[in-house]
C-alpha positions as CSV (number, residue, x, y, z in Angstrom):
1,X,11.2,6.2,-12.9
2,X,12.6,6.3,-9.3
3,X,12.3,3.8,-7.4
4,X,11.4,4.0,-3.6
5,X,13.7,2.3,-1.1
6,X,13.1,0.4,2.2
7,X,12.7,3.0,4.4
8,X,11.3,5.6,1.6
9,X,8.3,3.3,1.4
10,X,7.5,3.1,4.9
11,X,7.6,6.7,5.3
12,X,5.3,7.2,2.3
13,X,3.1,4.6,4.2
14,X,2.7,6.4,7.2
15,X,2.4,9.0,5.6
16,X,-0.5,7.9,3.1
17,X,-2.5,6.2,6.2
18,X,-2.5,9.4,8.2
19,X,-4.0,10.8,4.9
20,X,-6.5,8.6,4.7
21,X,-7.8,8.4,8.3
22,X,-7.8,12.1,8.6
23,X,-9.1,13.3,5.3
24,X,-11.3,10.0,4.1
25,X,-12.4,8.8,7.3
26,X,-14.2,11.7,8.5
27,X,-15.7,11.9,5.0
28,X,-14.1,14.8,3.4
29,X,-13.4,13.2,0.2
30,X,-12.9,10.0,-1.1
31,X,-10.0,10.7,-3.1
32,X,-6.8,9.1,-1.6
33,X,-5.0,12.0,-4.3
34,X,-6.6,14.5,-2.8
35,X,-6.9,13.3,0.7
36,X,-2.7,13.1,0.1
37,X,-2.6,16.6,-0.9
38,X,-4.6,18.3,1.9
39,X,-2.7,16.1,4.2
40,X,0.9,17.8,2.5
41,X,-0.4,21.1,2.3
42,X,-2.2,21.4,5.7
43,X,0.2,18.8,8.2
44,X,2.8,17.8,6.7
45,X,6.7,18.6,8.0
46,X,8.1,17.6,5.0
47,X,6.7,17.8,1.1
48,X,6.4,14.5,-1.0
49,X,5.5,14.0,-4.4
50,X,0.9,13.4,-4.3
51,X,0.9,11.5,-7.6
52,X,2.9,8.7,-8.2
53,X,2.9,7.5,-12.1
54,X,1.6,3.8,-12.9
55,X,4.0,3.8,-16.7
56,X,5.6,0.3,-15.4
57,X,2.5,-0.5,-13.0
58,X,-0.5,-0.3,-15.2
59,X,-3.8,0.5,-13.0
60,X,-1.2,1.0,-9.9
61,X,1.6,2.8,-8.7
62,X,5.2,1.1,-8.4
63,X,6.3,-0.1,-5.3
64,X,8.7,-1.5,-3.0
65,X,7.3,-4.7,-3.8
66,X,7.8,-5.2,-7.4
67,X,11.5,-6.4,-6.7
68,X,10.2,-9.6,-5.3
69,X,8.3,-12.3,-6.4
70,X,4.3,-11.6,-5.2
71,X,2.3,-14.8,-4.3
72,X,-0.5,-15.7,-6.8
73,X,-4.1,-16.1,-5.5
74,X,-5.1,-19.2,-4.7
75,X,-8.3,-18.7,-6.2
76,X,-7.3,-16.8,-9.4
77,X,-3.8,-17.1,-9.6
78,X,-3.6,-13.2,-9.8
79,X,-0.7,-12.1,-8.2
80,X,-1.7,-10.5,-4.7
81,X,-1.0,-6.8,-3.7
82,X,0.0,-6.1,-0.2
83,X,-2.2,-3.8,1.9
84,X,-0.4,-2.3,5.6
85,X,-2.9,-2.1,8.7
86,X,-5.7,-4.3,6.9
87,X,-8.9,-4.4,8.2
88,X,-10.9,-7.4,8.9
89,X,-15.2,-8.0,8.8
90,X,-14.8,-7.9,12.4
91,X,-12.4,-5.0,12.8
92,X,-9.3,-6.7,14.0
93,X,-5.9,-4.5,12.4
94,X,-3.6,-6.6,10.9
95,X,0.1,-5.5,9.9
96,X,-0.4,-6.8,6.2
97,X,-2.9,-8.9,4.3
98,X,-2.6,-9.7,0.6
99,X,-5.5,-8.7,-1.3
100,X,-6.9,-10.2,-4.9
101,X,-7.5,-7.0,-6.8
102,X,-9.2,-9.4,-9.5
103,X,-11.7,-12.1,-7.0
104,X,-10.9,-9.6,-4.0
105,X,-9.9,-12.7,-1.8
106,X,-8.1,-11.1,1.5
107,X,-5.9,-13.4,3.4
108,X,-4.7,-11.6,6.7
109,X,-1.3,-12.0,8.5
110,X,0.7,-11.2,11.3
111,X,3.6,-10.3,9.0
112,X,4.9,-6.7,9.2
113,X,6.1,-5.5,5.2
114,X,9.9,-6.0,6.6
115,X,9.2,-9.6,7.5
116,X,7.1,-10.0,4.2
117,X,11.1,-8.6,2.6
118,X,12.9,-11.1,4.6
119,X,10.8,-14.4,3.1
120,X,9.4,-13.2,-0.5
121,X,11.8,-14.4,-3.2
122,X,13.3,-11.5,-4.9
123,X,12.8,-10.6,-8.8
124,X,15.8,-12.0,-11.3
C-alpha cells in the first residue's frame, strides 16, 4: 500500500476540506466518499484517488501519521487521531485537535500538522 508523504498529505487535506465544505456543508450529501468525488469530477485541477483502503488501518484510512508515535487519551488511553481545522462548541478553528474516536474527548491546539511532525516521536 502507498504511503503518502509530507506534502502528499497536505494536499489531500486541502483537498478533502474543500470537499467537505462545498459538497457536505451545503447539505448535498453526507458522504465524505462521495462529497470527494463530486469535488474531483466537478472542481478539481488535478485527479486523486476518492477511496483510500483501511487493510493496515482497520475502521480508517492510513495516514501520514502512522509513522510516529500518537498520544493516548487521557481518559481512555486510546490512541488519538488528528483532525486539521477542528472546530470548537463555540466555533473557534483550530489548526489541529486530537480527537478520541472511542470516549470522543477533543483536546484543541495551536499546533499546525508540520509542528505536530517536528515533536511526535517517530515509529521504530
Amino acid at each position: 500500500m502507498k504511503k503518502l508523504t509530507f506534502v502528499e498529505f497536505q494536499d489531500r487535506l486541502k483537498e478533502v476540506s474543500k470537499a467537505r465544505a462545498i459538497f457536505i456543508k451545503s447539505g448535498i450529501t453526507d458522504d465524505l466518499t462521495v462529497a470527494f468525488t463530486l469535488y474531483q469530477t466537478i472542481l478539481a485541477d488535478e485527479e486523486k484517488k476518492a477511496f483510500v483502503s483501511t487493510t493496515e488501518g482497520g475502521k480508517r484510512p492510513v495516514t501520514f501519521l502512522d509513522d510516529y508515535e500518537r498520544p493516548k487519551c487521557p481518559e481512555c488511553q486510546t490512541d488519538l487521531m488528528l483532525q486539521m481545522f477542528a472546530k470548537d462548541e463555540a466555533l473557534k478553528v483550530w489548526p489541529t485537535a486530537w480527537v478520541c474516536t472511542n470516549c470522543k474527548a477533543e483536546f484543541y491546539s495551536e499546533k499546525t500538522l508540520e509542528d505536530w511532525t517536528k515533536e511526535l516521536k517517530k515509529n521504530e
